[in-house]
C-alpha positions, 0 to 999 in steps of 0.5 A: 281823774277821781270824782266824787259827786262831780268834783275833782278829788284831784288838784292837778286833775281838775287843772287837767280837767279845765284845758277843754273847757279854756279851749273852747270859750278861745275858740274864734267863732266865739264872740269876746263877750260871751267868751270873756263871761264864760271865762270869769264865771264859769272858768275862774270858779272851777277850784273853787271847790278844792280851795275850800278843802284842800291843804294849801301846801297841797294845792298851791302847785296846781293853782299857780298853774290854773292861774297862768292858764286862766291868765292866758286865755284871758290873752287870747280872748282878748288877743293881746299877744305876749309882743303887744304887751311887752311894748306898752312899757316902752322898753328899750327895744320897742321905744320910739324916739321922744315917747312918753313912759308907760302909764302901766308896765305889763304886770300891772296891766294884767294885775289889774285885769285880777281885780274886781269887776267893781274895782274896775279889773276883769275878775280873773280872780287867781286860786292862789291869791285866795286859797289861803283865805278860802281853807281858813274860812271852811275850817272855821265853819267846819269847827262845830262839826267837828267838835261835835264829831270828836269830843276829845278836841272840845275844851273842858272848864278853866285854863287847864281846858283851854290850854288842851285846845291850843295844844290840838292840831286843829287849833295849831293849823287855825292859828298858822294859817291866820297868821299867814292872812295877817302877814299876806297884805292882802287884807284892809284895816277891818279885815285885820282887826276882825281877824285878829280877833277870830282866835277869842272866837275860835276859844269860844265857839270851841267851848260852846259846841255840844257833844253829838247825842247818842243814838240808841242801839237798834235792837234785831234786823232791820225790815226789809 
């Protein structure tokens, strides 16, 4: 696996990258505790990293296969086996006679154990479930930089100049990658109005952006 100032150039090889890492807070000399800590702050946060640069459709793969690994150390950490949670939906072939229906099914439960600590889950927090997000926020953050790197993409005055950005590949990408956050359902009713909004913001960030200064031509040798 590449690194670059210690991060995975990789998707699939920071995934690779992880496997000791989940094998050793499952080790059994381990306290639950201290493993389940290690695993929701020092596990889950591993593509972190990758979720904020890399393309979703690049990441996308990789991430649903981090998340059923960090799903599946969190069984073992919890020793809830595959048997043990079949049986809490009373399925036909674990049903007792006269038991009551399950309060919560197997995805439910482990649905559950993704949410926040604050919400009453676990924090296993899956990279697929926020990928999106995470792109669309460092693109957004990105954009004066870049801007200001290729003065070619800022928009120049009057409509003529707004439609030179929608016509970017940059802004086409922004606009596609919000309209998967709003289609998603995962985001509550300010979280949609405020993205609905983004792309005015985007138009005006886009025209408020200075070009890079110039920097004068070195003249002979540097000194050594």
């Amino acid at each position: 696996m590449w690194l670059q100032q210690g991060s995975p150039l990789s998707p699939v090889g920071a995934v690779d990258a992880s496997e000791d890492f989940f094998e050793a807070i499952e080790h059994p000399e381990l306290g639950t505790q201290a493993a389940a800590l290690l695993l929701r702050y020092c596990a889950i946060p591993r593509l972190g990293y990758l979720a904020r640069t890399t393309h979703p459709a690049l990441l996308g793969g990789a991430a649903a296969r981090f998340d059923e690994r960090a799903q599946l150390s969190f069984q073992r950490i919890a020793q809830l086996s595959d048997e043990e949670l079949s049986a809490i939906e009373h399925t036909d072939e674990f049903k007792e006679d006269g038991a009551p229906p399950a309060a919560v099914t197997r995805q439910q439960l482990l649905l559950r154990a993704s949410f926040p600590v604050r919400l009453g889950g676990f924090g296993l927090r899956p990279v697929s479930r926020v990928m999106v997000a995470a792109y669309y926020s460092a693109l957004v953050a990105a954009l004066p930089e870049l801007l200001r790197k290729c003065p070619d993409m800022r928009a120049k005055d009057g409509p003529a100049g707004l439609a030179h950005v929608s016509a970017t590949e940059v802004y086409a990408e922004l606009v596609r990658l919000r309209n998967e956050l709003l289609d998603s359902g995962a985001l509550n009713r300010r979280e949609r109005r405020q993205l609905a909004r983004d792309i005015e913001f985007l138009l005006r960030r886009w025209q408020s952006c200075p070009p890079v200064p110039q920097l004068p031509q070195l003249r002979g040798h540097c000194p050594h």
